[in-house]
TIVEX-121242 format. One line per field, with one value per residue: x, y, z of N, C-alpha, C in turn; residue number from 1. Coordinates in nm, 2 decimals. Layout:
BEGIN
npx (X  ...)
npy (Y  ...)
npz (Z  ...)
capx (X  ...)
capy (Y  ...)
capz (Z  ...)
cpx (X  ...)
cpy (Y  ...)
cpz (Z  ...)
vexvo (NUM  ...)
END
This chain:
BEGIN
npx (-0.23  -0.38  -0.15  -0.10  0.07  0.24  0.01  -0.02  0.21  0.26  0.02  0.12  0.33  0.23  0.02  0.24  0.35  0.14  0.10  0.39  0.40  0.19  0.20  0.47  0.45  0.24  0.43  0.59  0.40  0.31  0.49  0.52  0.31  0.32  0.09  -0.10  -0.28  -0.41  -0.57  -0.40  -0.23  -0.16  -0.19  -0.07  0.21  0.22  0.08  0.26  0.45  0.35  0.28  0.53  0.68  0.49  0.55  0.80  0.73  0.62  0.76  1.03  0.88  0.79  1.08  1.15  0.94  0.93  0.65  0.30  0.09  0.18  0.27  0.07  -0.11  0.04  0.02  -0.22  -0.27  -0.10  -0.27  -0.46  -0.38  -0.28  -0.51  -0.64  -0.46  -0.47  -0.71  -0.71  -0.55  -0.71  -0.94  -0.82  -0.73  -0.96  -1.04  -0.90  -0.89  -1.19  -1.20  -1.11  -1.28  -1.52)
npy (-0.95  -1.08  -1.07  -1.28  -1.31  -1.06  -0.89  -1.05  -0.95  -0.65  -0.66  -0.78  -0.61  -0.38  -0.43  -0.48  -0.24  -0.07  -0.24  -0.20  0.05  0.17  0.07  0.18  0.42  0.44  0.34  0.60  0.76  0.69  0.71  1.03  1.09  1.00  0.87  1.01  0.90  0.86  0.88  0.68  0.81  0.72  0.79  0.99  0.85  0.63  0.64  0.83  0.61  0.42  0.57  0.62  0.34  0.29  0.44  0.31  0.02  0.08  0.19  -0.01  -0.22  -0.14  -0.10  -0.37  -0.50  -0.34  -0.22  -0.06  -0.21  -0.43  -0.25  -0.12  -0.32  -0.41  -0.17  -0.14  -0.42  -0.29  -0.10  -0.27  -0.37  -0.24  -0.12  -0.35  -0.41  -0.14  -0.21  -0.42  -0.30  -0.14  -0.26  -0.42  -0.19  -0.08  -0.32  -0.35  -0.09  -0.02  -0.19  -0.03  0.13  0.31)
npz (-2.48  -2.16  -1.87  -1.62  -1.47  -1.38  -1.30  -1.06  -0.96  -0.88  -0.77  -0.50  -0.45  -0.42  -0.18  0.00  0.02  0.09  0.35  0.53  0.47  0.62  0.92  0.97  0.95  1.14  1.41  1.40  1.41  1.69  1.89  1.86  2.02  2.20  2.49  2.46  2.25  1.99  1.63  1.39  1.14  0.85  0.58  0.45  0.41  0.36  0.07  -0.08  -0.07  -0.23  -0.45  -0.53  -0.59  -0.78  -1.03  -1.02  -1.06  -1.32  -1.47  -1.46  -1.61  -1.88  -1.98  -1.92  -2.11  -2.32  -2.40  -2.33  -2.28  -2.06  -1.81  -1.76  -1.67  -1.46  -1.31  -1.27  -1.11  -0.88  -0.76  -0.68  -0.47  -0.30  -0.21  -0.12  0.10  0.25  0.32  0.48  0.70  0.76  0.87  1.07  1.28  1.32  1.48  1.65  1.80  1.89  2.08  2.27  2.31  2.59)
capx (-0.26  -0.32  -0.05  -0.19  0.16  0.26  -0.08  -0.03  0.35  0.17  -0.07  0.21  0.39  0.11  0.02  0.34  0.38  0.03  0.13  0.47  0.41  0.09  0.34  0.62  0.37  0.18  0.51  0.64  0.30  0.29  0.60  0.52  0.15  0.31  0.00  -0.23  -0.38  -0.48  -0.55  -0.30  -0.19  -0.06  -0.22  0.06  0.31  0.18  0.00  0.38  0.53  0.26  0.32  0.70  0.65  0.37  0.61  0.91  0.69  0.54  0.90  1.10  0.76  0.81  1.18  1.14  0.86  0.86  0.49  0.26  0.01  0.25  0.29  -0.09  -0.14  0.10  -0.04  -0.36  -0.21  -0.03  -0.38  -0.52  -0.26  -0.25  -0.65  -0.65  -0.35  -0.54  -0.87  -0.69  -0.49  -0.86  -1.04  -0.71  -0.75  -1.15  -1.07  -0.83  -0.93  -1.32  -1.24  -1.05  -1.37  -1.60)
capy (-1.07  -1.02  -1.17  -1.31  -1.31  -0.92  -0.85  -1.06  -0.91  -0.56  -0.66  -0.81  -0.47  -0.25  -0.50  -0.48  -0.07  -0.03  -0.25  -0.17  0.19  0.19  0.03  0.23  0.60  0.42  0.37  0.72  0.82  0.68  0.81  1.13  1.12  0.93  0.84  1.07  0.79  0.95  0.80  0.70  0.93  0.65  0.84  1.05  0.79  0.52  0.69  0.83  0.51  0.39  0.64  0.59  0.19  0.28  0.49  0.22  -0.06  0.10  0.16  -0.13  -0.32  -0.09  -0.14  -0.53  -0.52  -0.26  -0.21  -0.01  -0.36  -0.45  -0.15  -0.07  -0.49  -0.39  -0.08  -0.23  -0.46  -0.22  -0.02  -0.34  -0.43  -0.13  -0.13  -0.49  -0.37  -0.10  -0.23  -0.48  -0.18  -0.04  -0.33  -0.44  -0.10  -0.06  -0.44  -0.33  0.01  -0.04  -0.22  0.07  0.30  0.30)
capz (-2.40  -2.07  -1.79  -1.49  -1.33  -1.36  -1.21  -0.90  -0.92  -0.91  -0.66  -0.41  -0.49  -0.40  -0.06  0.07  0.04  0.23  0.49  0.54  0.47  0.73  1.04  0.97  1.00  1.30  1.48  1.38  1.50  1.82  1.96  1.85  2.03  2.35  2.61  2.42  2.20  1.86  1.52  1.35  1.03  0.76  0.44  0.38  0.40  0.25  -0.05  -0.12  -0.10  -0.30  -0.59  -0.59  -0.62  -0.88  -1.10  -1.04  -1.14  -1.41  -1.56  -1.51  -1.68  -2.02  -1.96  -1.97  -2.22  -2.45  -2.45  -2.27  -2.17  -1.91  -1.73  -1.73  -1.60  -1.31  -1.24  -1.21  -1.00  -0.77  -0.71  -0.61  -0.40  -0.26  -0.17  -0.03  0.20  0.35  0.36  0.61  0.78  0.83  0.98  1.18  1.31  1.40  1.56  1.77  1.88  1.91  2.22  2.41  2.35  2.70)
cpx (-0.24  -0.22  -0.07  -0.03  0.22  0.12  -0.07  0.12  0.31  0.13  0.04  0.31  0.34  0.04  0.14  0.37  0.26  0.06  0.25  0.50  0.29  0.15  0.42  0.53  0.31  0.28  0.58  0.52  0.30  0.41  0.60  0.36  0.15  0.19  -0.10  -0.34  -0.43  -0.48  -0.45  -0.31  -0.10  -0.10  -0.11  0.19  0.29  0.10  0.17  0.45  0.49  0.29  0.45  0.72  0.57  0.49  0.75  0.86  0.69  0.69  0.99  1.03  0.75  0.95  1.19  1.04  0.82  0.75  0.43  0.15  0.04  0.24  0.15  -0.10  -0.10  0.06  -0.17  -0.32  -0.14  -0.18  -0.46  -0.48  -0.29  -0.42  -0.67  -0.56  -0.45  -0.65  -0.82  -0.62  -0.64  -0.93  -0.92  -0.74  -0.85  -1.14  -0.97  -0.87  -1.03  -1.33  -1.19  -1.21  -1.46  -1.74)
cpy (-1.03  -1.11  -1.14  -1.26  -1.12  -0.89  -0.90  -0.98  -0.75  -0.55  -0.68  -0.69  -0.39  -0.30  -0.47  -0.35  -0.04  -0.07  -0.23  -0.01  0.24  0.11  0.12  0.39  0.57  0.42  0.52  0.77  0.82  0.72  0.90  1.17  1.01  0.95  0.95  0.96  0.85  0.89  0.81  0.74  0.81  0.71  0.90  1.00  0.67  0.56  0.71  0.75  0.45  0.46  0.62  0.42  0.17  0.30  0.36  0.10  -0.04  0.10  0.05  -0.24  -0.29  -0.11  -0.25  -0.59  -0.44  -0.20  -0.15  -0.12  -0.38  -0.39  -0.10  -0.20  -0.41  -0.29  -0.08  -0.30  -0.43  -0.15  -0.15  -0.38  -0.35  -0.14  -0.22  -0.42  -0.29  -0.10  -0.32  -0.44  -0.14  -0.14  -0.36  -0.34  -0.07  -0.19  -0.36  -0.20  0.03  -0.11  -0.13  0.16  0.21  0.23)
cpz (-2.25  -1.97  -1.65  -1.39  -1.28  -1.32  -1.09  -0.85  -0.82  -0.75  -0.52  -0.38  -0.36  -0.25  0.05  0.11  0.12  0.36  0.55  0.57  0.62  0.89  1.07  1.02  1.12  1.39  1.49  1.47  1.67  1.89  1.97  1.97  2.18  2.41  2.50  2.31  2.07  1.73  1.43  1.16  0.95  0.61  0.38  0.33  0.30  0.09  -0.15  -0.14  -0.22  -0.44  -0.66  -0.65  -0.77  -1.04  -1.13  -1.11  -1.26  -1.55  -1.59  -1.64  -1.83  -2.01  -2.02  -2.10  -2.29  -2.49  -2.29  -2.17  -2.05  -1.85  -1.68  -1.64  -1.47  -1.25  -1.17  -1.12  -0.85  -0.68  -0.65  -0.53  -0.26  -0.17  -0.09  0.10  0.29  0.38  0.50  0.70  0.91  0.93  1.07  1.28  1.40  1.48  1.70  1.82  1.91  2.05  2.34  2.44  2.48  2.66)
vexvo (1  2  3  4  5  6  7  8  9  10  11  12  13  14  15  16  17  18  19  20  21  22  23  24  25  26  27  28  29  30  31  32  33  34  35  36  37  38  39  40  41  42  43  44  45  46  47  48  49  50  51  52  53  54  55  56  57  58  59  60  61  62  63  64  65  66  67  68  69  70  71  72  73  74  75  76  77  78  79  80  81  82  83  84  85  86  87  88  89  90  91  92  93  94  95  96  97  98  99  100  101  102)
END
């Protein structure tokens, strides 16, 4: 059966690790890249955070429910989470720095 709410859990998961994870590398970034202006490097961090989140879900979810369904639902959920997140990383991104170019 499938369960609507461990997919939005999933999704809300996998949302919050792109955007959280994609802030946290852009601030890292920019200090490091003072006045030079350079795109910001969140793949590394957020992909990682992303995987560790993935694996934690994916366990507690066989953990609580015995069964492999769950765990797949939430993974599914996390990857979409995860996608939404930095799809609105990306346009956030192209909005705001499309207006520095000349």
């Amino acid at each position: 059966m499938f369960d609507w709410n461990i997919l939005l859990l999933g999704a809300g998961i996998g949302f919050i690790s792109a955007v959280l994870g994609g802030i946290i590398e852009y601030q890292i970034g920019s200090k490091r890249r003072e006045g030079e202006g350079g795109l910001p490097s969140c793949m590394l961090l957020v992909t990682g955070g992303l995987g560790f989140i993935g694996i934690l879900v994916t366990g507690i979810s066989w953990l609580v429910g015995r069964e492999w369904g769950l765990p797949l639902v939430a993974g599914i959920g996390v990857g979409i989470g995860f996608f939404l997140g930095f799809i609105i990383l990306l346009a956030i991104w192209i909005l705001l720095f499309s207006r520095k170019s000349p």
